[in-house]
C-alpha positions as CSV (number, residue, x, y, z in Angstrom):
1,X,0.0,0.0,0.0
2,X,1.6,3.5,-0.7
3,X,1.6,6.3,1.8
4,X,-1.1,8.4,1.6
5,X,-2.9,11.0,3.6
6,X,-6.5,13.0,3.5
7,X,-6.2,16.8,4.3
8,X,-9.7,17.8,6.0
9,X,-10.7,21.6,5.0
10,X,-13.6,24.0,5.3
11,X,-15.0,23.1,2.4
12,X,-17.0,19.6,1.5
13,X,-14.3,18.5,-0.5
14,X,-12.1,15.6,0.8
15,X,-8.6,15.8,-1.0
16,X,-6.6,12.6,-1.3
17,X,-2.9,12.0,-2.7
18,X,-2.0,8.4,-4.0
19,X,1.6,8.1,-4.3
20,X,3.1,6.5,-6.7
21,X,4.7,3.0,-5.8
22,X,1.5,1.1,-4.8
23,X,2.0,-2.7,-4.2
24,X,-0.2,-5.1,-6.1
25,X,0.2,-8.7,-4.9
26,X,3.7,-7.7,-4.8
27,X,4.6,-6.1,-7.6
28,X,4.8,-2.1,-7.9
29,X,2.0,-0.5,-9.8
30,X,2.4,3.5,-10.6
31,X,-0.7,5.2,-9.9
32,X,-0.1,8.9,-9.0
33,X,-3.6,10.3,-9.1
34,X,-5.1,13.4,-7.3
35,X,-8.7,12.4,-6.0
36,X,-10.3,16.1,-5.5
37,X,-13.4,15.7,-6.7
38,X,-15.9,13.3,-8.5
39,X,-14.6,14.1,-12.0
40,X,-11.3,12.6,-10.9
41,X,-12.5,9.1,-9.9
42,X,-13.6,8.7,-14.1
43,X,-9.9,8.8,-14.7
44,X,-8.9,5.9,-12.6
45,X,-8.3,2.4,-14.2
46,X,-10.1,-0.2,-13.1
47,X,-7.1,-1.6,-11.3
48,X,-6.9,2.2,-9.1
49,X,-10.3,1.8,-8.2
50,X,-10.6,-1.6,-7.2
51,X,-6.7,-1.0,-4.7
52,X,-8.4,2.0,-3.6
53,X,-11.4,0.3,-2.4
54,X,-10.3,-2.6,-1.4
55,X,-7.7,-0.3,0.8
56,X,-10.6,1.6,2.2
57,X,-12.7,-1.6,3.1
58,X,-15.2,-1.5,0.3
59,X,-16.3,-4.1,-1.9
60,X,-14.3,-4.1,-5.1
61,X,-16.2,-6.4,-7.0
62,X,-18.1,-5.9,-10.5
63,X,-17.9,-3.4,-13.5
64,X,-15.8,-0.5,-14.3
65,X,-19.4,1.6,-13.6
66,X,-20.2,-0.6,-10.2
67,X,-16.2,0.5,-9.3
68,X,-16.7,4.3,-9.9
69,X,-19.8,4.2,-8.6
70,X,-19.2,2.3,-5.3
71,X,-15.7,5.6,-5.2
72,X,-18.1,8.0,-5.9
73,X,-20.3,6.7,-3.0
74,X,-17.3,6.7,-0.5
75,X,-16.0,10.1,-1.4
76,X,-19.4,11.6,-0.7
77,X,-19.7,9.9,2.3
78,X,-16.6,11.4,3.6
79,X,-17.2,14.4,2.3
80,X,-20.0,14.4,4.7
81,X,-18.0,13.6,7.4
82,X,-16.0,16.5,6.8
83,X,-18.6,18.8,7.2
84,X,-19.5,17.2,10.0
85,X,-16.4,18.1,11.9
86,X,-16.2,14.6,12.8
87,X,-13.0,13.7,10.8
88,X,-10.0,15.5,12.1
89,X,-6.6,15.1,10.8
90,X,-3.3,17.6,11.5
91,X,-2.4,18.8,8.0
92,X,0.7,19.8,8.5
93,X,3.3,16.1,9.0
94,X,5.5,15.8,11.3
95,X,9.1,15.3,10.1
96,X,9.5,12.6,12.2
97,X,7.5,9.9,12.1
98,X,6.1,7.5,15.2
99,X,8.2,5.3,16.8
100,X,8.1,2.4,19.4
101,X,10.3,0.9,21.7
102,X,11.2,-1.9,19.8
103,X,10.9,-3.9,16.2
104,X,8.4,-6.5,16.0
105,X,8.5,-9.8,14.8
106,X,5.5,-12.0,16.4
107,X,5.8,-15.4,15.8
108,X,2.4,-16.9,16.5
109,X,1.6,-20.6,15.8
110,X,-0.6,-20.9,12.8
111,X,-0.4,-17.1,11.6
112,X,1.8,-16.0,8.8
113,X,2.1,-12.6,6.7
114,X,2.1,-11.7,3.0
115,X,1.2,-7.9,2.4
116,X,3.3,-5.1,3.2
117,X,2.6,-1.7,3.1
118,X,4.7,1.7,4.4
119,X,3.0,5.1,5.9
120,X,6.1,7.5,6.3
121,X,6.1,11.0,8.0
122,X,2.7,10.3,9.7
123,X,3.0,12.3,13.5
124,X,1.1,10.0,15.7
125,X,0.8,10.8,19.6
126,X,-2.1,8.4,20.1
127,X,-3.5,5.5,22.6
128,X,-2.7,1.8,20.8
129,X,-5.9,-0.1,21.3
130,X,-6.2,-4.0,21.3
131,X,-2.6,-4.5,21.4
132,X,-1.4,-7.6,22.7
133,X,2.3,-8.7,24.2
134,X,4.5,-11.5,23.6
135,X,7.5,-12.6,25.6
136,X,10.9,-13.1,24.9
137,X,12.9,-13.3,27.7
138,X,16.6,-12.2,28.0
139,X,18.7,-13.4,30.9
140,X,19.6,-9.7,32.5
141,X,22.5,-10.5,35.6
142,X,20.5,-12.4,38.5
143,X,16.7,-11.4,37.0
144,X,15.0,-11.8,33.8
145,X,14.1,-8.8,31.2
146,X,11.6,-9.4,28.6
147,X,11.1,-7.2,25.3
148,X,8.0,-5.9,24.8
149,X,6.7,-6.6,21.4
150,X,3.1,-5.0,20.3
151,X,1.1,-6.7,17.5
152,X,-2.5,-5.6,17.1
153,X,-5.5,-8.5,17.1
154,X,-5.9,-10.4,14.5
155,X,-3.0,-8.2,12.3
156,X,0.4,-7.5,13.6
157,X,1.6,-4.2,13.8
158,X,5.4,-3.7,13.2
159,X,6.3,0.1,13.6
160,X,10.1,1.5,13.0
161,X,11.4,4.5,13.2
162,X,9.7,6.9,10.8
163,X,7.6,4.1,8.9
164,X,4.8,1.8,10.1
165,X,4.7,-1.6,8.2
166,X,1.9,-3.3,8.6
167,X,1.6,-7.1,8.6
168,X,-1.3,-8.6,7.3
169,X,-2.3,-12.5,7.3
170,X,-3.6,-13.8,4.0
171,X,-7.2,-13.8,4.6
172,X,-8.3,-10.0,4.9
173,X,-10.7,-9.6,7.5
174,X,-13.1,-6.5,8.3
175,X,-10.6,-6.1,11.3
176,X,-7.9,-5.4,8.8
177,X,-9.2,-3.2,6.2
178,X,-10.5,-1.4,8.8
179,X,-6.9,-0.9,10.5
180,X,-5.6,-0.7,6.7
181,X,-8.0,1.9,5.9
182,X,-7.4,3.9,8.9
183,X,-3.6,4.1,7.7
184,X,-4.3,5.5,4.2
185,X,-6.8,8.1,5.1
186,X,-4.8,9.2,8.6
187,X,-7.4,8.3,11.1
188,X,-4.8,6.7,13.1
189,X,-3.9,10.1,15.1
190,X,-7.3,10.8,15.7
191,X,-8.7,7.4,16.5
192,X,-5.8,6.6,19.1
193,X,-3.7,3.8,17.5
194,X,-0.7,4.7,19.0
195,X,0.3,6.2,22.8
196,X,3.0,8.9,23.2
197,X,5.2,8.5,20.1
198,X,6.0,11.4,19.3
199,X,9.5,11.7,20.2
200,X,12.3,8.8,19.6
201,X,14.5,10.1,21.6
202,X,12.1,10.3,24.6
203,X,11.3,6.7,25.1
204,X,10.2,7.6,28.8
205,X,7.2,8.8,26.7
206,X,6.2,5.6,26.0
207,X,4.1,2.9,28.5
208,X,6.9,0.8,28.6
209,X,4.7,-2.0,31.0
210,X,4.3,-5.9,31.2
211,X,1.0,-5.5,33.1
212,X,-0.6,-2.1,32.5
213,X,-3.8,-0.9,34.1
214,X,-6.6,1.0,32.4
215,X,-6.0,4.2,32.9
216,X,-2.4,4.1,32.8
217,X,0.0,6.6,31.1
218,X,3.3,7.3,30.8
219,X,5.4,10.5,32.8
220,X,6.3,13.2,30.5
221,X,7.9,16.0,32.6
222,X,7.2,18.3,29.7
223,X,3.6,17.7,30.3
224,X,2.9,16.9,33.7
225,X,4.9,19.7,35.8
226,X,2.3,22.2,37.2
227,X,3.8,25.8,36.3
228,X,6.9,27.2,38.4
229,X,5.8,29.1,41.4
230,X,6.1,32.6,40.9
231,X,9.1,35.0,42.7
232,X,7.4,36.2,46.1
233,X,6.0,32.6,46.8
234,X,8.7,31.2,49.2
235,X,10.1,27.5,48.2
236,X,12.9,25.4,48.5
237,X,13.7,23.4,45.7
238,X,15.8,20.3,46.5
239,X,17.1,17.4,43.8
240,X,18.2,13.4,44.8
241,X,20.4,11.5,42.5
242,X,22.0,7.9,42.7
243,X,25.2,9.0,40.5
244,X,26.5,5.4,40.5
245,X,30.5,6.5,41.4
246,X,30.9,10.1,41.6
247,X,34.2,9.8,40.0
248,X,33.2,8.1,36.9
249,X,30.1,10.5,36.6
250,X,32.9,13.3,36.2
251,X,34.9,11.9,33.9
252,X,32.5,10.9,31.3
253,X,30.7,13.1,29.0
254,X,27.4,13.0,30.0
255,X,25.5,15.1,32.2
256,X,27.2,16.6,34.8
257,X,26.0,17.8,38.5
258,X,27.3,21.6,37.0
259,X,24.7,21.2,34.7
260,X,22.1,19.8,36.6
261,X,22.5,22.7,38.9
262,X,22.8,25.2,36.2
263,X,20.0,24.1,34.2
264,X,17.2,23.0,37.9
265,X,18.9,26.2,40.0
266,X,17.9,23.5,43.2
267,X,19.0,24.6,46.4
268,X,20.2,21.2,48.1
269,X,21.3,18.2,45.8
270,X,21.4,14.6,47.8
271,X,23.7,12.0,46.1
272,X,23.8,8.4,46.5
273,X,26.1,5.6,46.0
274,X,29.0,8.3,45.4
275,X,31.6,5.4,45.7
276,X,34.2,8.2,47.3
277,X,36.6,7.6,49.9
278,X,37.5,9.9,53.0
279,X,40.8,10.4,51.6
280,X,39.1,11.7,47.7
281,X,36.0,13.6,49.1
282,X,38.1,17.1,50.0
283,X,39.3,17.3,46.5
284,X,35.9,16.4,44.8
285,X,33.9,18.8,46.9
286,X,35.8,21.6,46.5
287,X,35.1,21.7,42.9
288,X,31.8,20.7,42.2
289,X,29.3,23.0,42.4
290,X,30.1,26.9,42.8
291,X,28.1,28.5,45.0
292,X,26.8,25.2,46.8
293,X,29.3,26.3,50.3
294,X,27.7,23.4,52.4
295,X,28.8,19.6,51.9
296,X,28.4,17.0,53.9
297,X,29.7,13.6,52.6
298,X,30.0,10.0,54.4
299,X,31.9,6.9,53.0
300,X,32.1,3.6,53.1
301,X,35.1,2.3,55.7
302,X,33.9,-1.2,55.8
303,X,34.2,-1.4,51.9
304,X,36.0,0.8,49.8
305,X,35.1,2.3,47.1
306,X,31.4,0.9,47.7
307,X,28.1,3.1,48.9
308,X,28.4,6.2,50.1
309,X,26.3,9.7,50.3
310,X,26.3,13.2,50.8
311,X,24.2,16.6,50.7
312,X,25.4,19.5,49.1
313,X,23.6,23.0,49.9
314,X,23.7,26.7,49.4
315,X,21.5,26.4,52.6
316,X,23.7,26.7,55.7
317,X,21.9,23.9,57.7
318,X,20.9,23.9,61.4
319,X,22.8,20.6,62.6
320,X,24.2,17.7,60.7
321,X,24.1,14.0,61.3
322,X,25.8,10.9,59.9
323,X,24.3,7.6,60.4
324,X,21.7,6.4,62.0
325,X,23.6,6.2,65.5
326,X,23.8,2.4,65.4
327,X,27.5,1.3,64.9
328,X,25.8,-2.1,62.7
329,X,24.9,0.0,60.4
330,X,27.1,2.8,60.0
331,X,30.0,1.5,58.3
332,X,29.1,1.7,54.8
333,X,28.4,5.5,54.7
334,X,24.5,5.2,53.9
335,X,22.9,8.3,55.5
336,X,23.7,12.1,55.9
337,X,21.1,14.3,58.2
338,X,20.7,17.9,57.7
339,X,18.6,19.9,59.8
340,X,16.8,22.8,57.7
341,X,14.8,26.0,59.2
342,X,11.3,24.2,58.4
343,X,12.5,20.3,58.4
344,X,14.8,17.5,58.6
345,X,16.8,16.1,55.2
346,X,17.8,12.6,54.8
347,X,20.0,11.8,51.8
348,X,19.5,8.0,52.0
349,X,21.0,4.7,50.4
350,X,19.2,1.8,51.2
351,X,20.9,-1.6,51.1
352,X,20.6,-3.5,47.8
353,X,19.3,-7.5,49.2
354,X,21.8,-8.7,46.7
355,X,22.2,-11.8,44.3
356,X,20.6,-14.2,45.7
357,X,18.7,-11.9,48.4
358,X,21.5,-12.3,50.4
359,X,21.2,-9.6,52.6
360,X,17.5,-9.7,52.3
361,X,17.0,-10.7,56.1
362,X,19.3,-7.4,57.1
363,X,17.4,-5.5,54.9
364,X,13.9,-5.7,56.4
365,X,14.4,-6.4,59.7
366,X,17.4,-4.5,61.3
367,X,18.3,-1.7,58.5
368,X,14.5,-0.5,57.6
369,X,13.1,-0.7,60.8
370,X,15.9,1.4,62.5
371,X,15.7,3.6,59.4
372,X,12.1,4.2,60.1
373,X,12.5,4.7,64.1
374,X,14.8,7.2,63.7
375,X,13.2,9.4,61.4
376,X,9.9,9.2,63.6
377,X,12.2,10.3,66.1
378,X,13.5,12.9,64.2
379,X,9.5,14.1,63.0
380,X,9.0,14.7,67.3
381,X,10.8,18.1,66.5
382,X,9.9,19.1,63.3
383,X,8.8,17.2,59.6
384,X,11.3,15.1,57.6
385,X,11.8,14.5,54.1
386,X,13.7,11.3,53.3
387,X,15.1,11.2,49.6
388,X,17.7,8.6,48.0
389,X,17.8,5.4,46.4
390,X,15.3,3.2,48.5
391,X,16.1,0.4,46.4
392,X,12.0,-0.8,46.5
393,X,10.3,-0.5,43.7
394,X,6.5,-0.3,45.7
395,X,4.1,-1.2,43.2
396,X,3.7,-3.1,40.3
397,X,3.0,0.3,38.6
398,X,6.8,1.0,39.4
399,X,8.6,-1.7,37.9
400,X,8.1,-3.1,34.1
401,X,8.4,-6.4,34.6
402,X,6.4,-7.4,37.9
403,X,5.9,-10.9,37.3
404,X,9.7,-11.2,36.2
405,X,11.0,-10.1,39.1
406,X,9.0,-11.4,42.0
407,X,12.0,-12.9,43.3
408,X,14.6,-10.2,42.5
409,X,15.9,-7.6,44.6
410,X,14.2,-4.6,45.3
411,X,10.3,-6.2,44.1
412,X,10.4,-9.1,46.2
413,X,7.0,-9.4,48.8
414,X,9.3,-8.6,52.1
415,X,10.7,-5.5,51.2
416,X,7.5,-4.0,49.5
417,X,5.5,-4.8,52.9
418,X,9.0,-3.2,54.7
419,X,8.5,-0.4,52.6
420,X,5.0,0.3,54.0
421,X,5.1,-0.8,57.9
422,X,8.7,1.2,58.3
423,X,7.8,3.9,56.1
424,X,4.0,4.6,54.5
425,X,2.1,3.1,57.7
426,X,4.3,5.4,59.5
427,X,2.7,8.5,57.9
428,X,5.2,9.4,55.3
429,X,3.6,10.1,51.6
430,X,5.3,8.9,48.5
431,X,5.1,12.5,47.0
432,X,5.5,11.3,43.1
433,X,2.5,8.3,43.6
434,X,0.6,11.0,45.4
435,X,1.0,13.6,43.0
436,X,0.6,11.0,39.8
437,X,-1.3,8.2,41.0
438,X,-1.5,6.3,37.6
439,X,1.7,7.3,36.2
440,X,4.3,5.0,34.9
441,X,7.3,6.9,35.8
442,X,11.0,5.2,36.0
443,X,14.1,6.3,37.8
444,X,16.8,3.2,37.2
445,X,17.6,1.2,34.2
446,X,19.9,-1.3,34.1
447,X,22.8,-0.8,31.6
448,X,22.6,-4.5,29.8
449,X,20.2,-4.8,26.6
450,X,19.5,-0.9,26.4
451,X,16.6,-0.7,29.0
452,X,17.0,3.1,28.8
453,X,16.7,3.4,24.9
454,X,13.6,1.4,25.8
455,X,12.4,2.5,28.7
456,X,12.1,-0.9,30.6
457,X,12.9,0.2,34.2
458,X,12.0,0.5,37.7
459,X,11.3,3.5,40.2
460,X,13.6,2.9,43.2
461,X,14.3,7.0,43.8
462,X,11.4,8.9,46.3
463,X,11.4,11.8,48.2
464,X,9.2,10.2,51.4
465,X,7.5,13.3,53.4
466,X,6.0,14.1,56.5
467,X,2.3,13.6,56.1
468,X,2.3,17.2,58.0
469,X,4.1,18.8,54.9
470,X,2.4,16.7,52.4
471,X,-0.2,19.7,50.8
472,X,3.0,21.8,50.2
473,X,4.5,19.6,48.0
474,X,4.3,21.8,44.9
475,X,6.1,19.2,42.5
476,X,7.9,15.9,42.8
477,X,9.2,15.0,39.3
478,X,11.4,12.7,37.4
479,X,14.2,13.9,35.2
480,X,14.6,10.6,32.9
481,X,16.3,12.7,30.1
482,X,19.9,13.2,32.4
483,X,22.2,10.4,31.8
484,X,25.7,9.8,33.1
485,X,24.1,6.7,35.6
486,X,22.2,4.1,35.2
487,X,19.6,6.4,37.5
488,X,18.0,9.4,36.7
489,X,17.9,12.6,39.3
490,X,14.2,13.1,41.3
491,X,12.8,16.9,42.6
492,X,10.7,17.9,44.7
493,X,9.7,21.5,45.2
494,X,8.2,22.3,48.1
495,X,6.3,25.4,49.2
496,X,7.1,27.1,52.8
């Protein structure tokens, strides 16, 4: 099938372009015609009329006369629509057409495909409807990934970047001229084929989900982040960010915490996993971020080179804290507390349970519970916000593969409930999940098999609140466009 499109107008004329390489039963047939108005449909051959029909979903069968007159029929009829107001499609074509997370290639038992036809340069930001999703599962380190690929019922829908093949069986149904003819006349925008492909290189735009709920849709900061407060409303603004090895973050050329700060203008930035030692963090600190005079880091002495965290702030805080006080658990350099006019700040690494959930049993019954103790002992005085890399992905909504990775750390049963008796039951909100409840929204990818590129990930990065401060949460956000790590930095603004 060529590409084609149908420009809607004022007027009752509908205004249809046939490019020229058409496939016939696989072989290429030129037929450029311009289809304005009924004069134009005497000029067809009888070959034009009956691809043209046939693409459209109408009966083909019969004479020349039956042909033209069966065209004439259909043009009317959406010449009617037209008027009507009830066909709507975007005139002006993207440059770049839709895209999906990945190439399809469905094998299903007894179903095969014959007919191929292209649609380039179509802009499609739409809902795909009666999709379905087949596994194919790829060993990723101790859990399994699986690709998501998207075939429509009864026809499968391959879509590449800037083209859309469709893959049709050998015996057309109404299912697929309908799809077909909702290709060649651009219906598919307006009908809601396709969700959030508008941009391929913002795959966080897509519903990238094994299990996905009605109602569902993906974050798009661009989209979703209520306007900035305006100058004489008072706010802090503070930013979390797992930077996997500060070291490393600095020496590649990817987006750096100068740029984060240049380009967010937060006032406190928490960093996790920073992989520092005492004897590196004087150096790094004093060169990071200009105008950020306040930095309070803590490493790792039990393991070098592993964990560790700090808060850096143009806020000169109150009182600082390391640790939770308990010498068990203070050895790998996993908290930093700073005390703020209006709250507590926790810049938090939770332990990862580890291949084989090794350190599960640490995990949710000394670390988590302590964790949560001391911040409700911390809330006696005044709110606390706890931000970092909880390593819990809470819901299935926050992970893409739940049923994958029952068994893997950071979805396992024990530390979702941990998550909630130690921290939710306790009366801290999960700003994002407040402020989005049916949002898929991603903070870590895992480097193998390009999980980023296609946005197969997991949200393991909060900022937990006091249930006090929770209504002046003006934004908690995601930044999935800043690389560098294999996690993405979190905000939250909040209003004092």
């Amino acid at each position: 099938m060529g590409s084609k499109r149908l420009l809607s107008s004022s007027t009752s004329e509908a205004k249809e372009i046939v490019l020229k390489e058409t496939v016939v039963r696989g072989k290429m047939v030129e037929s450029e015609i311009l289809v304005d108005d009924q004069d134009s449909v005497e000029r067809m051959t009888v070959q034009q009329l009956r691809l043209k029909l046939r693409s459209v979903g109408v009966p083909a069968k019969g004479s020349k006369r039956d042909l033209i007159h069966a065209m004439k029929s259909f043009l009317n009829n959406k010449n009617n629509d037209a008027d009507d107001g009830s066909l709507i499609v975007e005139d002006q074509l993207s440059s770049k057409a839709a895209q999906i997370c990945t190439k399809s290639s469905s094998k299903r038992k007894g179903k095969g495909s014959s007919i191929e036809g292209h649609v380039q340069n179509i802009n499609i930001a739409s809902e795909v409807h009666g999709l379905k999703r087949t596994k194919r599962k790829v060993k990723q380190g101790p859990v399994e990934d699986e690709y998501v690929e998207l075939h429509a019922t009864k026809q499968e829908l391959s879509i590449e970047t800037n083209e859309i093949t469709v893959l049709s069986s050998k015996k057309s149904t109404p299912a697929k001229r309908k799809i077909q003819s909702e290709i060649a006349f651009g219906d598919l925008g307006s009908s809601g084929m396709f969700d959030s492909l508008e941009n391929q290189n913002e795959p966080w735009t897509i519903l990238a989900h094994k299990k996905p709920q009605k109602g569902w849709i993906p974050y798009n900061p661009k989209t979703m982040r209520p306007p900035p407060l305006t100058g004489d409303r008072n706010h802090v603004k503070l930013m979390s960010w797992n930077v996997n090895g500060l070291r490393a973050l600095l020496k590649v050329k990817a987006f750096s915490a100068l740029q984060l700060a240049q380009r967010e203008d937060f006032d406190v930035l928490c960093l996790q996993e920073t992989k520092l030692q005492e004897k590196d963090v004087e150096a790094i600190k004093d060169t990071l971020l200009e105008g950020y005079e306040n930095s309070f880091w803590t490493c790792s002495v039990s393991k070098l080179g592993y964990s560790g965290t700090a808060i850096i702030s143009r806020i000169k805080p109150l009182s600082v804290r390391y640790g939770l006080g308990i010498s068990d658990h203070d050895s790998e350099g996993r908290l930093v507390t700073i005390e703020l006019n209006n709250f507590y700040l926790l810049s938090g690494y939770i332990p990862n349970s580890g291949d084989g959930l090794k350190r599960l049993p640490y995990r949710v019954t000394q670390w988590d519970p302590s964790l949560g103790n001391y911040i409700k002992e911390l809330e006696m005085s005044k709110p606390v916000i706890l931000t970092g890399d909880l390593n819990c992905a809470h819901e299935e909504i926050d992970i893409y593969n739940p049923a994958g990775n029952m068994r893997s750390a950071g979805f396992t049963i024990e530390e979702r409930q941990s998550f909630e008796t130690n921290f939710l039951n306790k009366g801290f909100v999960d700003t994002f999940r407040k402020q989005h409840p049916g949002v898929v929204g991603y903070t870590y990818w895992g480097y193998r098999h390009g999980a980023r590129k296609t946005n197969k990930g997991w949200r393991l990065d909060y900022f937990l609140v006091s249930e006090s401060i929770a209504d002046k949460v003006h934004d908690s956000y995601i930044l999935p466009d800043v690389t560098g790590s294999d996690h993405c930095p979190v905000g939250l603004i909040l209003k004092l």
